[in-house]
C-alpha positions, 0 to 999 in steps of 0.5 A: 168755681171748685169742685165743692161748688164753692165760687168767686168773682170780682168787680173794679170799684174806687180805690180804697185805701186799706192800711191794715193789709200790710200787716197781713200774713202774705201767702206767697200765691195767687190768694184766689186759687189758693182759696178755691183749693183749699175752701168750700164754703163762703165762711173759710173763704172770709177767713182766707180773705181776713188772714191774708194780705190781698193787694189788689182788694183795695180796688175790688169787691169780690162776691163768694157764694157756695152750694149751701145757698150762702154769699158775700161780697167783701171789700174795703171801706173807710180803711176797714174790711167790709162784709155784706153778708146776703140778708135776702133771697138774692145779692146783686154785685156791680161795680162800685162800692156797696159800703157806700154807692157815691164813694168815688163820685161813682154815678148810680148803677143802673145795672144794679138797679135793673137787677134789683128790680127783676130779682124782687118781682121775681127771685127763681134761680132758673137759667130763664130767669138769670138770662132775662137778668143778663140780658137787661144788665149787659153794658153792650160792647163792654160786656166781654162775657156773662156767666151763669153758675149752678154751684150744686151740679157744679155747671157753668153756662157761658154766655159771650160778646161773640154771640153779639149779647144773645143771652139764649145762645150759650154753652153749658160746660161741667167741671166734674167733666173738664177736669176729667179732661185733664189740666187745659184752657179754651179760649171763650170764642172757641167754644162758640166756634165749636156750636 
């Protein structure tokens, strides 16, 4: 997340070839902290991800969403690009290819499932809510950590494997405030060892 409220994250799903990426301009950087520095809305993000060569996004999706209240998840397909944009109140992302969910021999996602579900009976943006979300979604020892954002106060709410998956234990950091501190990283046990 940046300081314009403009996120990403990413999921693993099958490989999938995308030959076109080759012919992409290469920004000789990390693209992702590239596109945190340089955008603040889900759309230059897209653009970002249009123009540039991203080897990794072959075996990725990546989500976007902004303060605006805008999101989408890019990915590849088919040899092509793809974009889902939110149609909805919500957009769920797991890990596999949402252009086509058995592409791979991936079984169906039941997180995504569960998350659907809860998100259609009830799609508040609360920190409740997302916990109750995250707390039926959370594959147990291979969840290292959840996050919750609120992009327009620019907060984070970290949720941690050390915390044994209790999603009402959590520590709740502002960006405006660590930035303040200075260029520095904290290990996700360390902030739990500090409550």
């Amino acid at each position: 997340m940046n300081t314009a409220g403009l996120f990403f994250d990413g999921t693993r799903t099958p490989n999938a070839p995308y030959p076109g990426n080759d012919n992409k301009k290469d920004c000789h950087c990390y693209i992702w902290t590239k596109i945190l520095e340089e955008c603040s809305t889900v759309e230059q993000a897209i653009d970002y991800v249009k123009q540039f060569k991203i080897p990794e996004i072959e075996d990725i999706h990546i989500m976007f969403a902004d303060k605006l209240g805008h999101s989408a998840v890019v990915g590849v397909y088919d040899g092509k690009l793809q974009i889902h944009q939110r149609s909805g109140s919500y957009q769920v992302l797991t890990n596999f290819n949402l252009t086509n969910p058995s592409y791979g021999d991936e079984p169906v996602c039941k997180r995504f499932a569960a998350a659907d579900s809860m998100l259609q009976l009830d799609s508040a943006a609360t920190i409740e809510n997302l916990q109750m979300i995250l707390a039926n979604t959370n594959q147990e020892e291979l969840t290292v950590y959840s996050n919750i954002y609120n992009l327009t106060k620019t907060e984070v709410y970290i949720y941690s494997v050390f915390t044994r998956n209790n999603f009402t234990n959590k520590v709740k950091l502002n960006l405006v405030d660590e930035l303040k501190k200075g260029k520095h990283s904290v290990m996700i046990d360390q902030l739990f060892k500090k409550k």
